[in-house]
PDB file of N, CA, C and O in Angstrom:
ATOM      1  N   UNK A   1       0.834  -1.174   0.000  1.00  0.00           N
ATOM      2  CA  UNK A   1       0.000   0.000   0.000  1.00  0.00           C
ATOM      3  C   UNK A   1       0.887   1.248   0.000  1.00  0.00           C
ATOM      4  O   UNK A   1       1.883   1.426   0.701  1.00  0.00           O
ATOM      5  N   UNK A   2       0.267   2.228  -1.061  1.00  0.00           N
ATOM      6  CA  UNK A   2       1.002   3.290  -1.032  1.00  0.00           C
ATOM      7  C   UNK A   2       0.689   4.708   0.138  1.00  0.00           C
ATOM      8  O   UNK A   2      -0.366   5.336   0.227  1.00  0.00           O
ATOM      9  N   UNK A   3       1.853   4.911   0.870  1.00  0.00           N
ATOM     10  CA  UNK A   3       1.465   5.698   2.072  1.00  0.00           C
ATOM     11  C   UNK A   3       0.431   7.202   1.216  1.00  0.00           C
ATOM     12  O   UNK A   3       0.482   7.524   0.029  1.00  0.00           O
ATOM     13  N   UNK A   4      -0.358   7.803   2.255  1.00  0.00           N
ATOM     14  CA  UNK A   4      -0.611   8.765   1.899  1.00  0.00           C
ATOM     15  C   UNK A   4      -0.096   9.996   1.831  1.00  0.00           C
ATOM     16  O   UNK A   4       0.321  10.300   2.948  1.00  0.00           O
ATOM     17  N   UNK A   5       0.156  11.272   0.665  1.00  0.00           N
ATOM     18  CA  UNK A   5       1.027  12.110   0.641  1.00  0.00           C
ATOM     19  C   UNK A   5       0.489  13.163   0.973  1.00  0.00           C
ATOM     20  O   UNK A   5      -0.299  13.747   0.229  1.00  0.00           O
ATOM     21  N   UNK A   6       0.955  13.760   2.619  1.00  0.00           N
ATOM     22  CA  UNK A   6      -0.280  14.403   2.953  1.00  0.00           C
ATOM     23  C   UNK A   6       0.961  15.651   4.138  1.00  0.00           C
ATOM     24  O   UNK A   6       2.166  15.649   4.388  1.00  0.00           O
ATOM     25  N   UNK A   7      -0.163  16.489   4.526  1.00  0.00           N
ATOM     26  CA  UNK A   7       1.320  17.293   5.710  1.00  0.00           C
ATOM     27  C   UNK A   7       1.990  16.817   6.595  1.00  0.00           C
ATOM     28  O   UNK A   7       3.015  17.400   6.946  1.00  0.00           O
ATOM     29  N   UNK A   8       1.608  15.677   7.170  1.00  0.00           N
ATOM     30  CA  UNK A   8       1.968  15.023   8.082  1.00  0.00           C
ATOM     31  C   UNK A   8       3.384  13.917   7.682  1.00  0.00           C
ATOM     32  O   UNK A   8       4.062  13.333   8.528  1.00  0.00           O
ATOM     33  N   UNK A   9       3.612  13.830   5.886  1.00  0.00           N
ATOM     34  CA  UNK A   9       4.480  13.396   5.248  1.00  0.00           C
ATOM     35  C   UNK A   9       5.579  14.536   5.327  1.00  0.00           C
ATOM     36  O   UNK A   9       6.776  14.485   5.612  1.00  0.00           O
ATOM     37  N   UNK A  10       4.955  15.320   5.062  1.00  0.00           N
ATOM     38  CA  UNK A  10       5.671  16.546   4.341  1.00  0.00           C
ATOM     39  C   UNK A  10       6.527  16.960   5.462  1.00  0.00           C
ATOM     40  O   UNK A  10       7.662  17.370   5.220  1.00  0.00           O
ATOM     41  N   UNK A  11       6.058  16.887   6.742  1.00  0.00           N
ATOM     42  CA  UNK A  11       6.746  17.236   8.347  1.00  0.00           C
ATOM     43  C   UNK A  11       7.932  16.220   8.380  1.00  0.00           C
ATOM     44  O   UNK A  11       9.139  16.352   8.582  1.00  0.00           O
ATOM     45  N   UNK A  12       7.159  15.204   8.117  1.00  0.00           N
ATOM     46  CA  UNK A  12       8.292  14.670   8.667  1.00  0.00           C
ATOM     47  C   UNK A  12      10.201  13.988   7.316  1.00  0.00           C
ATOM     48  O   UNK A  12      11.208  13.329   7.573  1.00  0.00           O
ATOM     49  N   UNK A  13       9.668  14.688   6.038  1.00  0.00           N
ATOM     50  CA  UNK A  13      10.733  15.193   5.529  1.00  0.00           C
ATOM     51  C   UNK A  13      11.165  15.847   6.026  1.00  0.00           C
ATOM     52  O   UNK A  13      12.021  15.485   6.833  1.00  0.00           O
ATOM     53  N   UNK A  14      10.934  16.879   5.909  1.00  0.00           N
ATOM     54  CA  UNK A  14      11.576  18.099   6.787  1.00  0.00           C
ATOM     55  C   UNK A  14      12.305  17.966   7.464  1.00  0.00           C
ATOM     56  O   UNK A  14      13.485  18.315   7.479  1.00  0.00           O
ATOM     57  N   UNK A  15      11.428  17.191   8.439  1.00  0.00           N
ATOM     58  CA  UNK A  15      12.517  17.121  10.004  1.00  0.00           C
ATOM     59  C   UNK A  15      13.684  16.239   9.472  1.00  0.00           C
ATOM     60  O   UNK A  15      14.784  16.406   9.999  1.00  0.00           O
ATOM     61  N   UNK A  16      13.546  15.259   8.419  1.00  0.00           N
ATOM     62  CA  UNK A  16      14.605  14.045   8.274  1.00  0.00           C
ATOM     63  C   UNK A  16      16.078  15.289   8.048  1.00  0.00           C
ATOM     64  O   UNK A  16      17.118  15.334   8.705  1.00  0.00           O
ATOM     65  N   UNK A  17      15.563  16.335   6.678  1.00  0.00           N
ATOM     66  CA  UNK A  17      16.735  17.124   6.428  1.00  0.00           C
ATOM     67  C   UNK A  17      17.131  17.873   7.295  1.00  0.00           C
ATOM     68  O   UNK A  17      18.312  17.787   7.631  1.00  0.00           O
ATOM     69  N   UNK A  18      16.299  18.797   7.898  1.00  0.00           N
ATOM     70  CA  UNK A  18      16.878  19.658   8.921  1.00  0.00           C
ATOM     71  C   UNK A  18      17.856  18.562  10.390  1.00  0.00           C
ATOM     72  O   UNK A  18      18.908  18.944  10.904  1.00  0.00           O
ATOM     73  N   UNK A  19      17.201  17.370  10.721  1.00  0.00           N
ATOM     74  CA  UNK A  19      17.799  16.476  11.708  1.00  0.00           C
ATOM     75  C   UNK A  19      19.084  15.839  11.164  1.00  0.00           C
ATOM     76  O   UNK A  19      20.231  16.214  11.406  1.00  0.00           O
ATOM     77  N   UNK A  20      18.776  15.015  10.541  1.00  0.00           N
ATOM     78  CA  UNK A  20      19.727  14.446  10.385  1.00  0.00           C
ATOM     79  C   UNK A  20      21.228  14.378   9.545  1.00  0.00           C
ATOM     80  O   UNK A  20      21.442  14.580   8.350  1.00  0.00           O
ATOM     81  N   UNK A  21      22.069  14.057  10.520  1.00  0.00           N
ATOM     82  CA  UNK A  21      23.545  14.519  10.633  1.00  0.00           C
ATOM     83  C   UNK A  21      24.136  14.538   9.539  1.00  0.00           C
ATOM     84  O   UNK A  21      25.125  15.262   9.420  1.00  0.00           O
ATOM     85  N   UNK A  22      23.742  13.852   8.606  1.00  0.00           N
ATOM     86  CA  UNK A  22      24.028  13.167   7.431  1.00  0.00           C
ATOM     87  C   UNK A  22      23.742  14.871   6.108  1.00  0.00           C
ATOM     88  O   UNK A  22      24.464  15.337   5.227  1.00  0.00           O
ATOM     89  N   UNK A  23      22.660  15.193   6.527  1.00  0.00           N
ATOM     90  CA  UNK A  23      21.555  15.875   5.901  1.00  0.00           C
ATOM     91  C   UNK A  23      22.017  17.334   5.920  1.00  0.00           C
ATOM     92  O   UNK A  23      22.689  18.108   5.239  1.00  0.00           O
ATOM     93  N   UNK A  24      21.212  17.301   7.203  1.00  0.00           N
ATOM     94  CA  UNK A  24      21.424  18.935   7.955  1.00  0.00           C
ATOM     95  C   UNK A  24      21.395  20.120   6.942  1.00  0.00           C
ATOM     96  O   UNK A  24      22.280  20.973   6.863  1.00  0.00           O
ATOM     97  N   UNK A  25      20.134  20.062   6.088  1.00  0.00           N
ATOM     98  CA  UNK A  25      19.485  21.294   5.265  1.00  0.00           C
ATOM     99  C   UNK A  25      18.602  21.481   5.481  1.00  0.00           C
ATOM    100  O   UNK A  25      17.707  20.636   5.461  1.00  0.00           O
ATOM    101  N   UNK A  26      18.481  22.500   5.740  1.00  0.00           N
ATOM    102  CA  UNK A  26      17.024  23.730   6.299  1.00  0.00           C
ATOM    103  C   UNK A  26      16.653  24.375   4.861  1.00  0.00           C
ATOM    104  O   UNK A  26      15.445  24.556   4.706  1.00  0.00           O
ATOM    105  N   UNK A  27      17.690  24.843   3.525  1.00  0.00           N
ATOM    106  CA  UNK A  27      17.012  25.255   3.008  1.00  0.00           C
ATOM    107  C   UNK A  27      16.239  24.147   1.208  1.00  0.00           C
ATOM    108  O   UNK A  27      16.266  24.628   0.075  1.00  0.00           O
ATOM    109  N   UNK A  28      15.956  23.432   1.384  1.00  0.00           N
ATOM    110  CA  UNK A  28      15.641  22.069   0.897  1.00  0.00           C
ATOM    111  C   UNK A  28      13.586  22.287   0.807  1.00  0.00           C
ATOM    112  O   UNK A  28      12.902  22.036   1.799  1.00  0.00           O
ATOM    113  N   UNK A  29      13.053  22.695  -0.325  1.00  0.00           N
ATOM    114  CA  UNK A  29      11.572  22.584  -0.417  1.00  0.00           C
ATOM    115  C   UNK A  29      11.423  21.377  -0.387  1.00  0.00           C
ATOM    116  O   UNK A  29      12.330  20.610  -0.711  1.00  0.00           O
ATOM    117  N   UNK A  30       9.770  20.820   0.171  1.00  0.00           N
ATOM    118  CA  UNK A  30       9.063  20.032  -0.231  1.00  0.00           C
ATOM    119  C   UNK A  30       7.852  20.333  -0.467  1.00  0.00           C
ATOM    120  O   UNK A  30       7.111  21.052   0.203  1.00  0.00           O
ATOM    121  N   UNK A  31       7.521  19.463  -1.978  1.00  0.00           N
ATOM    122  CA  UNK A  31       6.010  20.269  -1.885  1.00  0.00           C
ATOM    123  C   UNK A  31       5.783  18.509  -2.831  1.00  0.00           C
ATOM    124  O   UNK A  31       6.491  17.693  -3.422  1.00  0.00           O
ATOM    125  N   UNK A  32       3.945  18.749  -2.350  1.00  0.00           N
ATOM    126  CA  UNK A  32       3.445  17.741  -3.086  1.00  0.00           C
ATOM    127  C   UNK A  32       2.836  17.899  -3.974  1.00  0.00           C
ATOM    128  O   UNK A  32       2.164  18.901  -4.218  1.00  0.00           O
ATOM    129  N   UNK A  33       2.975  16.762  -4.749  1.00  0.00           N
ATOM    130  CA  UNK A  33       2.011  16.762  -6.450  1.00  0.00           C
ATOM    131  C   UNK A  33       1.377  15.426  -6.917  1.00  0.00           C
ATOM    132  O   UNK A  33       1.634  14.606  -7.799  1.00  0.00           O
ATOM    133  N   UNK A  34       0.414  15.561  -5.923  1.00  0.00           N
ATOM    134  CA  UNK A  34      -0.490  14.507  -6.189  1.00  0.00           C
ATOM    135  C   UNK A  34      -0.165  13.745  -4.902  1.00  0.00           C
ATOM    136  O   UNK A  34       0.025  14.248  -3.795  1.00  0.00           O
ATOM    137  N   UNK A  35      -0.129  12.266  -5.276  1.00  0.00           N
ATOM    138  CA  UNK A  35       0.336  11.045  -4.789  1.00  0.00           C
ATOM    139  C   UNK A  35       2.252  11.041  -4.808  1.00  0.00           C
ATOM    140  O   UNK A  35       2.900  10.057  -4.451  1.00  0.00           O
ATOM    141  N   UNK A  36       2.948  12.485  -5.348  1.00  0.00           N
ATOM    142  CA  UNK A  36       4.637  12.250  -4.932  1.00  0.00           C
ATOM    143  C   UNK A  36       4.736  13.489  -4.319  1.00  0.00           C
ATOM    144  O   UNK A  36       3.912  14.379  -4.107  1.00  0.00           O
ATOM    145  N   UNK A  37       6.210  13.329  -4.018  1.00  0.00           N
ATOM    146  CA  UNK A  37       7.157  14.777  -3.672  1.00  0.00           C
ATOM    147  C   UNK A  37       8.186  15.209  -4.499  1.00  0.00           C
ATOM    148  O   UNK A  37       9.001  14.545  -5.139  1.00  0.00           O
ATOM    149  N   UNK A  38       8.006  16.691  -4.376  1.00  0.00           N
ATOM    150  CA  UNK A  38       9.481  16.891  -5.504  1.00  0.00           C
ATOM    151  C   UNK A  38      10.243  17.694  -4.502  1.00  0.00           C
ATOM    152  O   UNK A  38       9.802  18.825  -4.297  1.00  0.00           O
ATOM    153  N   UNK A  39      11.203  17.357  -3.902  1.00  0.00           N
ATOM    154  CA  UNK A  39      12.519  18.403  -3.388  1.00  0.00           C
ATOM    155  C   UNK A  39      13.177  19.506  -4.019  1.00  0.00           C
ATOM    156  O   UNK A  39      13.821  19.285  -5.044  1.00  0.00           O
ATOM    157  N   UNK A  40      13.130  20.272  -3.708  1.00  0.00           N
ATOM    158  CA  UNK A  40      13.230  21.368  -4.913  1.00  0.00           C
ATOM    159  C   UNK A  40      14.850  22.083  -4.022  1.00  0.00           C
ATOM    160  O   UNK A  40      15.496  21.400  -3.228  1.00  0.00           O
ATOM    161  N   UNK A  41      15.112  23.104  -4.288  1.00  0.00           N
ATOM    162  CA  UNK A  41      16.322  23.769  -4.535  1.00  0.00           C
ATOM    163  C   UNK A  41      17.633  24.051  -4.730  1.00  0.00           C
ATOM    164  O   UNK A  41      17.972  23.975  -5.911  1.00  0.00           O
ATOM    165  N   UNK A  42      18.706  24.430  -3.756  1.00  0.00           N
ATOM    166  CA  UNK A  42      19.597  24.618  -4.326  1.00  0.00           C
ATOM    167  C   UNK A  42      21.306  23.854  -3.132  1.00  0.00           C
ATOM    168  O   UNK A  42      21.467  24.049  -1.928  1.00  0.00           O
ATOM    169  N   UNK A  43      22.186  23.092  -4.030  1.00  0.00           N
ATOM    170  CA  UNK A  43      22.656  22.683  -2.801  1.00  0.00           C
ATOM    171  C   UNK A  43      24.108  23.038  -3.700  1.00  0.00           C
ATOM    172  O   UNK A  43      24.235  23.384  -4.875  1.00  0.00           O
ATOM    173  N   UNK A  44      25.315  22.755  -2.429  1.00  0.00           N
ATOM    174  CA  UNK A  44      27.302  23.511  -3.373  1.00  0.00           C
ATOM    175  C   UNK A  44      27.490  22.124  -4.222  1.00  0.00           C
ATOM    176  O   UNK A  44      28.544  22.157  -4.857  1.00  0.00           O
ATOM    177  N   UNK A  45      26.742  20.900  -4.404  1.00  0.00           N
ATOM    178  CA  UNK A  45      27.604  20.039  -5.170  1.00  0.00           C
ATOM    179  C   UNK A  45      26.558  18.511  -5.534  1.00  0.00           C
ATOM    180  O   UNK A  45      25.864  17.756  -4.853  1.00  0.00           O
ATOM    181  N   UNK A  46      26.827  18.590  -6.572  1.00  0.00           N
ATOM    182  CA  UNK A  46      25.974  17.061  -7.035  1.00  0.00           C
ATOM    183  C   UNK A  46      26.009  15.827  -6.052  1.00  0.00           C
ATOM    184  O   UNK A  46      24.998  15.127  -6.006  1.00  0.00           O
ATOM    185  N   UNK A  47      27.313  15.441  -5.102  1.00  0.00           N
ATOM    186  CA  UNK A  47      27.426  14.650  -4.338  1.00  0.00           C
ATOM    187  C   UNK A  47      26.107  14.951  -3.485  1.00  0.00           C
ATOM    188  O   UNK A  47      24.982  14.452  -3.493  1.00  0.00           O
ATOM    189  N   UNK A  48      26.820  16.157  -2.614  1.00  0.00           N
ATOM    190  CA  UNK A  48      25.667  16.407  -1.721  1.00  0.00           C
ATOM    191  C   UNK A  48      24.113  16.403  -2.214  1.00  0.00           C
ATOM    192  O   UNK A  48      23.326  16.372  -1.269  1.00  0.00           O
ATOM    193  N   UNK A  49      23.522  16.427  -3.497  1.00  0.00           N
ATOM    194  CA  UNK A  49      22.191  16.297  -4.055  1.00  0.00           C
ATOM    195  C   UNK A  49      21.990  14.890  -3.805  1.00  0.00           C
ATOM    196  O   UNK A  49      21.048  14.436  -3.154  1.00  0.00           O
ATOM    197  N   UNK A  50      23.081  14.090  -4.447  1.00  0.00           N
ATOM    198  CA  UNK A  50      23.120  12.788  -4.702  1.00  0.00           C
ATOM    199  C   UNK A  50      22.537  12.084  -2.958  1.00  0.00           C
ATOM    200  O   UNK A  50      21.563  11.351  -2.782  1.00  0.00           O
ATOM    201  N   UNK A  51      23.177  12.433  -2.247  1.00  0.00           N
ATOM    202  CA  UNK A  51      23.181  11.995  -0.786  1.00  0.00           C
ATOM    203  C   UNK A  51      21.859  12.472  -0.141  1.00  0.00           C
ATOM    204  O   UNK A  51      21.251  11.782   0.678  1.00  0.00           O
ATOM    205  N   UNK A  52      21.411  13.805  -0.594  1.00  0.00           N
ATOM    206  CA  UNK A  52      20.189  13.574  -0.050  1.00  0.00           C
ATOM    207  C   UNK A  52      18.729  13.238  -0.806  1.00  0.00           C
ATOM    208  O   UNK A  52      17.639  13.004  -0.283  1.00  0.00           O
ATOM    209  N   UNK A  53      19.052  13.291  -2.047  1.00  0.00           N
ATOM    210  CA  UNK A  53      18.200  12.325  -2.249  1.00  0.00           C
ATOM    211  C   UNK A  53      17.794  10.670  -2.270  1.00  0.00           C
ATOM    212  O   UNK A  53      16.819   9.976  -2.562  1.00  0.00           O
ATOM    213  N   UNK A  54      19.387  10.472  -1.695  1.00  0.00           N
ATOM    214  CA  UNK A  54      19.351   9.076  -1.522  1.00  0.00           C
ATOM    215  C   UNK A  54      18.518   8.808  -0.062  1.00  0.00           C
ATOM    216  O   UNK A  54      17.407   8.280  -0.007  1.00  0.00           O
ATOM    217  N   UNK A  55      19.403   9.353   1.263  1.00  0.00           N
ATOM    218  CA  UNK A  55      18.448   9.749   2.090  1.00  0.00           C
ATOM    219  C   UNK A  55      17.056   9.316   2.440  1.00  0.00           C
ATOM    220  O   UNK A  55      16.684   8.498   3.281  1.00  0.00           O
ATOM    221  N   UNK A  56      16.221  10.221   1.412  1.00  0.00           N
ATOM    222  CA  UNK A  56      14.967  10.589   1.404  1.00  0.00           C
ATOM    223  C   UNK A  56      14.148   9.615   1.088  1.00  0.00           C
ATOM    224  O   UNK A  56      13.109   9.318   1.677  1.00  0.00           O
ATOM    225  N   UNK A  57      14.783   8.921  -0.193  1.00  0.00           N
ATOM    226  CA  UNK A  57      14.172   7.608  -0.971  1.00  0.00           C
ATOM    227  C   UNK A  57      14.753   6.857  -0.075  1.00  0.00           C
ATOM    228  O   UNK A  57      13.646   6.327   0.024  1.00  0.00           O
ATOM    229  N   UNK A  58      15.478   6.220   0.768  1.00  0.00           N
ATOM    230  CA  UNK A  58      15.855   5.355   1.350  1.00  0.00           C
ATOM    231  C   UNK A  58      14.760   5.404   2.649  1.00  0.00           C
ATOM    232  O   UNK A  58      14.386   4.281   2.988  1.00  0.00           O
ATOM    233  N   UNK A  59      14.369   6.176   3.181  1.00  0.00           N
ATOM    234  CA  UNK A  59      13.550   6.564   4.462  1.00  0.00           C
ATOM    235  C   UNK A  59      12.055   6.302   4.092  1.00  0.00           C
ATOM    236  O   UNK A  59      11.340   5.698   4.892  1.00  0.00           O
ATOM    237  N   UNK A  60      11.562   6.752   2.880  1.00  0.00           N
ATOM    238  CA  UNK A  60      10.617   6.397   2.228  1.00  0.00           C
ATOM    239  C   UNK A  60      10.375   6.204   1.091  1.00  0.00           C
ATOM    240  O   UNK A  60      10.065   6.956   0.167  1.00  0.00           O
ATOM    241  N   UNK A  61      10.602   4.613   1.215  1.00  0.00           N
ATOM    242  CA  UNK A  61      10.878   3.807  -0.691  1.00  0.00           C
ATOM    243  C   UNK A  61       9.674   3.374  -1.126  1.00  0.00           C
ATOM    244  O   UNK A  61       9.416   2.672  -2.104  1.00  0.00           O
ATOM    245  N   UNK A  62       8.527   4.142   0.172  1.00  0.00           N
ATOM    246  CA  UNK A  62       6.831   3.239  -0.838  1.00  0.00           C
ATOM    247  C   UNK A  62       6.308   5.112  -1.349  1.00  0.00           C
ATOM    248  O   UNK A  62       5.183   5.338  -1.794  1.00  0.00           O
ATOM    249  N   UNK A  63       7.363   6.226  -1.159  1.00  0.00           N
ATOM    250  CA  UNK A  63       6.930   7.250  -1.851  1.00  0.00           C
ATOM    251  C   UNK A  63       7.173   7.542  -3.046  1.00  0.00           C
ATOM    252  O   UNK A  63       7.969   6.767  -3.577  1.00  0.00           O
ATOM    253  N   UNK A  64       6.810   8.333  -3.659  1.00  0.00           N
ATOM    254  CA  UNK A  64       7.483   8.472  -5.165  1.00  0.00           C
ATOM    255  C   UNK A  64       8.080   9.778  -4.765  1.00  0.00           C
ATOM    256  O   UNK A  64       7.460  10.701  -4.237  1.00  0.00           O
ATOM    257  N   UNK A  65       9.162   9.765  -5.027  1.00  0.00           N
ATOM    258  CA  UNK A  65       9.833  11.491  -5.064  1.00  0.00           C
ATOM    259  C   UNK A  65      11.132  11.477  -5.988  1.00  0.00           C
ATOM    260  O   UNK A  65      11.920  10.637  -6.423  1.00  0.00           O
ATOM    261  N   UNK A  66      10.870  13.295  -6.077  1.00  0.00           N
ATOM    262  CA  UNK A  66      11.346  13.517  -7.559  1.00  0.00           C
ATOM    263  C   UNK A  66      12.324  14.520  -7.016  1.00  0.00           C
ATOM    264  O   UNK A  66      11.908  15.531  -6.450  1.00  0.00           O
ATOM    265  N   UNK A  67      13.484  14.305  -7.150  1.00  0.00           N
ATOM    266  CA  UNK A  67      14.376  15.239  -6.654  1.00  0.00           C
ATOM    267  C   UNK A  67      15.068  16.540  -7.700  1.00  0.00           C
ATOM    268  O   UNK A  67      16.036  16.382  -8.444  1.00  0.00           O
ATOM    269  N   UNK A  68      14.248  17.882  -7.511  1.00  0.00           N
ATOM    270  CA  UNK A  68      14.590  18.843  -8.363  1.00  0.00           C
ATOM    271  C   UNK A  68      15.234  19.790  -7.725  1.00  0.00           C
ATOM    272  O   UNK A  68      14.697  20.885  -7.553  1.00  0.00           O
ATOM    273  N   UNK A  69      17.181  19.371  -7.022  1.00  0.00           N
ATOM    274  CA  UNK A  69      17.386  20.075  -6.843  1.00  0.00           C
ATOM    275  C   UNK A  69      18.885  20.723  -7.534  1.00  0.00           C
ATOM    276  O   UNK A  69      19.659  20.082  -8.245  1.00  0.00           O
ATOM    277  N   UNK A  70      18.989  21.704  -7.242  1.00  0.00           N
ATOM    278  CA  UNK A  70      20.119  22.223  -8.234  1.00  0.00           C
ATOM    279  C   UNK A  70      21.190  22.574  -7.487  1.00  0.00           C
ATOM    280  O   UNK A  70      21.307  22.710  -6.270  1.00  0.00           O
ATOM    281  N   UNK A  71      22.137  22.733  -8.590  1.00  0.00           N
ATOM    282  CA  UNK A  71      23.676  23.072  -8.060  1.00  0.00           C
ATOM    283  C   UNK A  71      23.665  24.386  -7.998  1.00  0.00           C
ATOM    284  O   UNK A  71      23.216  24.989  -8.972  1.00  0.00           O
ATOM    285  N   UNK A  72      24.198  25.201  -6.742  1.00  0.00           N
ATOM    286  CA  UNK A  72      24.620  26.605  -6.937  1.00  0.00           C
ATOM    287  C   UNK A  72      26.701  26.565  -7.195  1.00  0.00           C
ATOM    288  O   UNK A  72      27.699  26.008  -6.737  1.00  0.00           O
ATOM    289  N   UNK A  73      26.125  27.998  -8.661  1.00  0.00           N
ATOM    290  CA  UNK A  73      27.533  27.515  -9.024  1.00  0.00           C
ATOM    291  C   UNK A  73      28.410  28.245  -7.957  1.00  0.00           C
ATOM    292  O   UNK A  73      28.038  29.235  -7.327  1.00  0.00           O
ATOM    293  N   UNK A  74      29.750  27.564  -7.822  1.00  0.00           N
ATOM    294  CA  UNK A  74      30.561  28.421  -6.492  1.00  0.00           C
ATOM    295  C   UNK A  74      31.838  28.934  -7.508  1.00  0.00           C
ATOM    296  O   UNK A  74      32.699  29.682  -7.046  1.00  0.00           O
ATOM    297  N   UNK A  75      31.897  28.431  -9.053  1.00  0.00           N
ATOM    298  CA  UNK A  75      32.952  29.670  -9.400  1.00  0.00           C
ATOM    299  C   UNK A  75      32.506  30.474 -10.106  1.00  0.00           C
ATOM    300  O   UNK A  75      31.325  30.586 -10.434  1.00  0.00           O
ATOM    301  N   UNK A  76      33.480  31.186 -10.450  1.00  0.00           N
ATOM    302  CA  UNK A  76      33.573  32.469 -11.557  1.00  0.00           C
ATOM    303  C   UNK A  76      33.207  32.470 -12.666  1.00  0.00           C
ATOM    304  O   UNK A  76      34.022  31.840 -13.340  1.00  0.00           O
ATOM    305  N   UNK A  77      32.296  32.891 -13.330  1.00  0.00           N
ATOM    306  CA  UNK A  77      31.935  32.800 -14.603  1.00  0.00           C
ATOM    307  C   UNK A  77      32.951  33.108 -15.420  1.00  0.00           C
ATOM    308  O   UNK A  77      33.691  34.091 -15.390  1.00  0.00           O
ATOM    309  N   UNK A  78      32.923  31.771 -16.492  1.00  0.00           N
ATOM    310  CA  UNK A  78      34.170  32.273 -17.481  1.00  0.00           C
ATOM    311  C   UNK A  78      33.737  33.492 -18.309  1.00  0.00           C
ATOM    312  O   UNK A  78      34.640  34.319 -18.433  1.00  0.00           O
ATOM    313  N   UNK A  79      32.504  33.825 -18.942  1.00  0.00           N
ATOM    314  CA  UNK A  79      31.795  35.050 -19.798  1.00  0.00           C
ATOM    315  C   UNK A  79      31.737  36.205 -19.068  1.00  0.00           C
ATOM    316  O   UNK A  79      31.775  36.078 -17.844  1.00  0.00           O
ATOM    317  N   UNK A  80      31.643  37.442 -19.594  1.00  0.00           N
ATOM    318  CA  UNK A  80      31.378  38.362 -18.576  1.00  0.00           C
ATOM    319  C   UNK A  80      29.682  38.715 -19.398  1.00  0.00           C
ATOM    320  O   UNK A  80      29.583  38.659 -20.624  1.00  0.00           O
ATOM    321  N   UNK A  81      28.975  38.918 -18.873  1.00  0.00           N
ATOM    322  CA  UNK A  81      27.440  39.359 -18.761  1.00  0.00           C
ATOM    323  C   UNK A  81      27.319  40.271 -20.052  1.00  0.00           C
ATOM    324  O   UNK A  81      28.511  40.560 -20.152  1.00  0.00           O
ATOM    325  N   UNK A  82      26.949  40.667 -20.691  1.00  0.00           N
ATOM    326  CA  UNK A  82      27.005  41.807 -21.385  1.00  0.00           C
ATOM    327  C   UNK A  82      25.135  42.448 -21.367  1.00  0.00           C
ATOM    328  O   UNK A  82      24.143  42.214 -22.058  1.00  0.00           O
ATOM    329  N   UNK A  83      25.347  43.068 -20.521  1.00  0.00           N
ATOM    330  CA  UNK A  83      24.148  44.103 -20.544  1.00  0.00           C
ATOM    331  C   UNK A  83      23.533  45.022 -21.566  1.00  0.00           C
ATOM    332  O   UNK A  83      24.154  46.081 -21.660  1.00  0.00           O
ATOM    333  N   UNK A  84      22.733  44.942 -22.172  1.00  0.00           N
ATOM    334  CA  UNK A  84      22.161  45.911 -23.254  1.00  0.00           C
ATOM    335  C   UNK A  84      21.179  47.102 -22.407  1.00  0.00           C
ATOM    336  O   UNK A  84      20.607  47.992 -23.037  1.00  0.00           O
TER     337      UNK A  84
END
């Protein structure tokens, strides 16, 4: 049976990222869409994405979740911007 995806899910993501040692991201969305979750934002490195979305699916493997989160870049842009 597939759990229900409801706030009481959604809490206790949360708490998994913000708690745990492994984790320890506060700034990490969850929002639901439908019957899944998508994790949404922004983390310094694909590992660290990799790890918590493993995490998440590992804690709850009868959920469906969709991990949309992104890399913030930490160097220097090789282009410079050109403003019009």
């Amino acid at each position: 049976m597939t759990p229900q995806v409801d706030d009481y899910l959604e809490a206790e993501i949360q708490r998994l990222l913000a708690e745990d040692d492994r984790v320890a991201e506060q700034g990490i969305t969850v929002q639901r869409r439908e019957q899944a979750v998508v994790l949404g934002g922004e983390v310094e490195s694909p590992e660290r994405r990799d790890e918590i979305c493993r995490r998440i699916t590992s804690r709850f493997p009868h959920v469906q979740i969709t991990c949309d989160i992104g890399i913030t870049r930490t160097t220097v842009p090789a282009d410079a911007e050109e403003i019009s």
